[in-house]
N, C-alpha and C positions, 0 to 999 in steps of 0.2 A: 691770538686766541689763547687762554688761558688751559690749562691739563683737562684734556678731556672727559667726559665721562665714560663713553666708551671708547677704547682706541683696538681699532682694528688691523695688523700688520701680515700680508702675507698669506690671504687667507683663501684657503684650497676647496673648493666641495664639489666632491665623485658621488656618482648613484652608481651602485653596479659598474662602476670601473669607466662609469662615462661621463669627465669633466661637466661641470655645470657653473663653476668661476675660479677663475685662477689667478693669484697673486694681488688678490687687493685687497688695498689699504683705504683705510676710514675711520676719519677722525669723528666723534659726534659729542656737540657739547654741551656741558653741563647747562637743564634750566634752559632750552632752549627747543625749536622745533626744528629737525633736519629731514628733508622729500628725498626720501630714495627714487628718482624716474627712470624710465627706460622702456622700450618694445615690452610687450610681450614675450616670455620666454627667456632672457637677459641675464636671469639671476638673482632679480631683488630680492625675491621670495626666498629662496635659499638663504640669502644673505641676513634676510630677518626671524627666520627661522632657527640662525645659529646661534644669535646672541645670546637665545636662550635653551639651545642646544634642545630641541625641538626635530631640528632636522636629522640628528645623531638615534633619540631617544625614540622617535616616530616613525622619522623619513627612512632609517636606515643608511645615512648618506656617512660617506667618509671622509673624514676633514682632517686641514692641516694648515699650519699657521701658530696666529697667538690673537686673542679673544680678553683683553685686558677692560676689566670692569672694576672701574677705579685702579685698585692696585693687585688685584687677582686675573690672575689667566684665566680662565674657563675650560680653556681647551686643554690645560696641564693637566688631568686628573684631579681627582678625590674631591669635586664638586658637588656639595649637598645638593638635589635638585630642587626639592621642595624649596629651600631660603631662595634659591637663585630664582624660581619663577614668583616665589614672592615678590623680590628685587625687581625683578626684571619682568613683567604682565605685559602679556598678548590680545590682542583683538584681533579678531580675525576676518576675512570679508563678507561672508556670508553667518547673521547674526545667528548665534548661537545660545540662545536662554536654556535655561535647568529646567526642568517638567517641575510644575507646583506654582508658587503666588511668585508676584514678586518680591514680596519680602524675604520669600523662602530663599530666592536667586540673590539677595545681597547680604544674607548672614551664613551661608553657605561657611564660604571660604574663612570670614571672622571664626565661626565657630569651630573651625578644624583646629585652627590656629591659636584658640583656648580662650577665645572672648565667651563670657558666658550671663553675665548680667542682661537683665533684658532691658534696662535702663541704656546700658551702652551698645547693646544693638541696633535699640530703635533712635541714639544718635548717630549712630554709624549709616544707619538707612539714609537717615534724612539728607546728611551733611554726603553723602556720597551722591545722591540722585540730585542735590542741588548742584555739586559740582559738576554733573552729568546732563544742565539743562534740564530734568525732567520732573524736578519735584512739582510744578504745581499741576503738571499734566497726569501723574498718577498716586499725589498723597492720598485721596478718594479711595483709591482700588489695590491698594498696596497685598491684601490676602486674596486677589482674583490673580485667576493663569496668566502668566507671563506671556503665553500662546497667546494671548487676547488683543496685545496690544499690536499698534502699527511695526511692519517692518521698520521704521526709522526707530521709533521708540524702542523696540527687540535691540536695536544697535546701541543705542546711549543706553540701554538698560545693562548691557553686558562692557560698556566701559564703567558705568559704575561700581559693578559687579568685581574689575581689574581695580578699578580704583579706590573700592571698600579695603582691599589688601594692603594698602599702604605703598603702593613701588615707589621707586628711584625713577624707574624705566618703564617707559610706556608706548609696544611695540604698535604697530595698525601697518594692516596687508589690507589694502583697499577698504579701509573701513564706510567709501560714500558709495560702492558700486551698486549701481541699481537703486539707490534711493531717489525722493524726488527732491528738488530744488531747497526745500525750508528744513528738510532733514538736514541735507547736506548743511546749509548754512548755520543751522543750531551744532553742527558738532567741530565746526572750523572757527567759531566762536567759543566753545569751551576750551579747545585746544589753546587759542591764543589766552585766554582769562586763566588759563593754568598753565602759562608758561612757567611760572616763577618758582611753582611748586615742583615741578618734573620734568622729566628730558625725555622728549617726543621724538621718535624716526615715523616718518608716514612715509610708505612704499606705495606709491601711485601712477597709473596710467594716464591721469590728468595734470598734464604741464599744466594747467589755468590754478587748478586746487595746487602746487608745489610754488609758485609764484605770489599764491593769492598768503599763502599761511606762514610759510617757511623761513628761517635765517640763514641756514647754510642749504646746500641741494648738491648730492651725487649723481650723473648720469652713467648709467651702467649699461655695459650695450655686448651683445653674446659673449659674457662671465667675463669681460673686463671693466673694471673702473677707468671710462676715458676722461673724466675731469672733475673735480669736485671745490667748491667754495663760496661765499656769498652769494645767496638767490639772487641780488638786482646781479652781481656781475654776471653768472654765470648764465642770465638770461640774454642781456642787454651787450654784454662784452663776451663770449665766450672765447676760449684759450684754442680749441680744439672745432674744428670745420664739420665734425660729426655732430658735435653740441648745438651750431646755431642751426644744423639741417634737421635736427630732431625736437628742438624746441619752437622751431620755426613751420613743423608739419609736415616737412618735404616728404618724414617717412616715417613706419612706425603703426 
């Protein structure tokens, strides 16, 4: 595997003084899609939550390690945050649109960020909700409430929303939970159609979606990292007897 794009070494996260992962490492690579799986409770969430330092800034949690994105630490100090969540965009599992149109939800962020023509907004809409599957499902409706559209739609509405910003990095904490079957599949299809463009971590409870999408895959099991590398191995071969009883169903 070629330098990472993100490389994780070491890495510690406390809530209020009570462990929630210790001492793991993770590589993830450029241009590529990697499944963070595991129980329930485990840790992935944390663990995705740090890259963009989310869980520091939000969670309150106390961390320790090193958080190297490309060739900066994260975790050193005097991190812009704004660049880094530009960099680096979250999806989160329960869809979260901005109150207004949906156009109003994909120039949001462009326009903090000093895009200001309306020429290059209204490409910025388009070419973002095409990446996001959605364009011919709401070019129509583009200044109706975002509130309008389907829960699966609300969810590709707000990766496009991540993806108007331009990231490097594009994080998703259960982004298919609760959707239904064609949701799901429209956005495991974008994933793969934008591998080439961005480097994907999806933290998920479905080994089938980690299997079905993925190149590399960690299993993370109460805040250790027990095994991490190629999806067919790590499904089909695994290194570690907790890996084939958790992808195998035994538990979990």
């Amino acid at each position: 595997m070629s330098a990472p794009k993100v490389s994780i070494r070491q890495l510690g996260i406390c809530y209020a003084g009570a462990p929630a992962v210790r001492d793991v490492d993770l590589d993830i690579p450029k241009n590529a899609i990697t499944a963070v799986i595991g129980p329930a409770g485990s840790g992935k969430t944390s663990i995705l939550r740090t890259i963009n330092l989310l869980s520091v800034d939000v969670d309150r949690a106390e961390v320790k390690g090193q958080i190297r994105v490309d060739d900066r630490d994260i975790l050193a100090g005097g991190v812009d945050r704004v660049d880094l969540r530009r960099r680096v965009g979250m999806v989160f599992a329960t869809p979260q649109p901005l109150p207004g149109s949906v156009y109003d939800n994909l120039v949001y962020g462009p326009r903090l960020a000093g895009t200001r023509r309306r020429a290059d907004l209204d490409a910025l809409v388009e070419s973002s909700l095409r990446a996001a599957e959605l364009w011919d499902e709401v070019k129509d409706r583009l200044r109706r409430s975002a509130f309008l559209l389907s829960g699966g739609q609300q969810q590709r509405l707000c990766i496009a929303r991540t993806l108007a910003l331009g990231p490097e990095v594009v994080l998703l904490d259960e982004p298919c939970s609760g959707l239904d079957p064609i949701s799901t599949f429209k956005i495991e299809e974008m994933m793969r159609s934008l591998r080439d463009r961005f480097t994907w971590v999806l933290v998920t409870n479905n080994t089938k979606q980690a299997a079905r999408v993925s190149q590399r895959t960690a299993f993370v099991l109460l805040g250790q990292m027990i095994e991490q590398g190629p999806t067919g191995q790590l499904f089909t071969a695994p290194k570690d007897p907790r890996t084939g009883d958790y992808v195998e169903g035994r538990f979990g």
